[in-house]
C-alpha positions in Angstrom: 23.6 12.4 13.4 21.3 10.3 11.4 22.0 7.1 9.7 20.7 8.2 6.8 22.1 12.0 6.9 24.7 11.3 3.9 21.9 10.3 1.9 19.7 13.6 2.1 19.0 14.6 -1.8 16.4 16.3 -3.4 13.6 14.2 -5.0 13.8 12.2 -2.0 11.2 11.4 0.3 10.9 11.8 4.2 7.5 11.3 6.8 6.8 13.3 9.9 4.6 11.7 12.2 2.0 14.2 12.9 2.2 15.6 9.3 2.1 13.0 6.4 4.7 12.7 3.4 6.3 14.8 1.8 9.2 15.5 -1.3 12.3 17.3 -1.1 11.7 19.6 -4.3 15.3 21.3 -4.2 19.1 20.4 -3.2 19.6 20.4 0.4 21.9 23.4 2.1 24.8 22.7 4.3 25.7 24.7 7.3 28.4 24.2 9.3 29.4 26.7 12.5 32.4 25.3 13.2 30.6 22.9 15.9 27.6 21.4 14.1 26.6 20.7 10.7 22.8 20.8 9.8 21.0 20.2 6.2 17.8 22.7 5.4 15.9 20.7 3.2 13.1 22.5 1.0 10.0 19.9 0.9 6.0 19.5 -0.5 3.7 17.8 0.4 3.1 14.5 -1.5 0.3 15.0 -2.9 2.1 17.0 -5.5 3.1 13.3 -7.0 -0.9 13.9 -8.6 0.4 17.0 -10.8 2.2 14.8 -12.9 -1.3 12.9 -14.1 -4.0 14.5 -16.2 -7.2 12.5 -14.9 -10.0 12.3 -17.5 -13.1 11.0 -17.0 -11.7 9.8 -13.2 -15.1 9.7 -10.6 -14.5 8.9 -7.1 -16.9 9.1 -4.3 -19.1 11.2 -6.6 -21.7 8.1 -6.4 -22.0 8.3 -10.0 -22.3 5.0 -12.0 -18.9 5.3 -13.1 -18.0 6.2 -9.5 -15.0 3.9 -8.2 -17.1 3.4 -5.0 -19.6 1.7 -7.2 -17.4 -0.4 -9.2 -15.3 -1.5 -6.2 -16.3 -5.3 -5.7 -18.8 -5.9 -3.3 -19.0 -2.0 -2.2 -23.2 -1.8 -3.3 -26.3 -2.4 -2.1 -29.5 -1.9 -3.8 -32.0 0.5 -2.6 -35.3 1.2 -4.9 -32.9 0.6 -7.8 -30.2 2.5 -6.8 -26.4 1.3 -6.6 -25.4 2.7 -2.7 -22.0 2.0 -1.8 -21.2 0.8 1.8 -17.8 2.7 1.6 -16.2 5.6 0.1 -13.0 4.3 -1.6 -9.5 5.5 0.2 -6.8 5.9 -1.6 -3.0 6.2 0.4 0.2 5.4 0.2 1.5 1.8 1.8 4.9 1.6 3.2 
């Protein structure tokens, strides 16, 4: 059993490796054989955080002016007047 088992609730977060982050969206069900109890969690991806947020007027790596590659500091270079950016801009979660 996990350290952590007890603590399994929805709204919580969890990571898997080879698949990314993700939310547990309801209350987790208990089962219990008489041997071994087990949680089924119901999860979504993260990115569903980004439903919560209407984003007006928000450019990214659309190389637009307002673009936030091209007001990243030090992310252009000029080229026949043009603002090209060295990067796109990445966004991600830090833990």
């Amino acid at each position: 059993m996990s350290s952590f088992y007890d603590k399994i609730e929805r709204h919580y977060e969890l990571y898997v490796p080879t698949e990314g982050w993700f939310k547990i969206v309801e209350e987790p069900e208990l089962y219990n054989d008489g041997n071994v109890e087990t949680k089924s969690v119901v999860a979504e991806s993260y990115e569903i955080e980004l439903q919560q947020y209407d984003l007006i007027d928000f450019q990214i790596n659309t190389g637009e002016v307002d673009s936030r590659e091209i007001l990243a500091t030090d992310n252009t270079y000029n080229l026949g007047g043009y603002s090209i950016p060295y990067d796109n801009v990445r966004f991600y979660r830090d833990t």
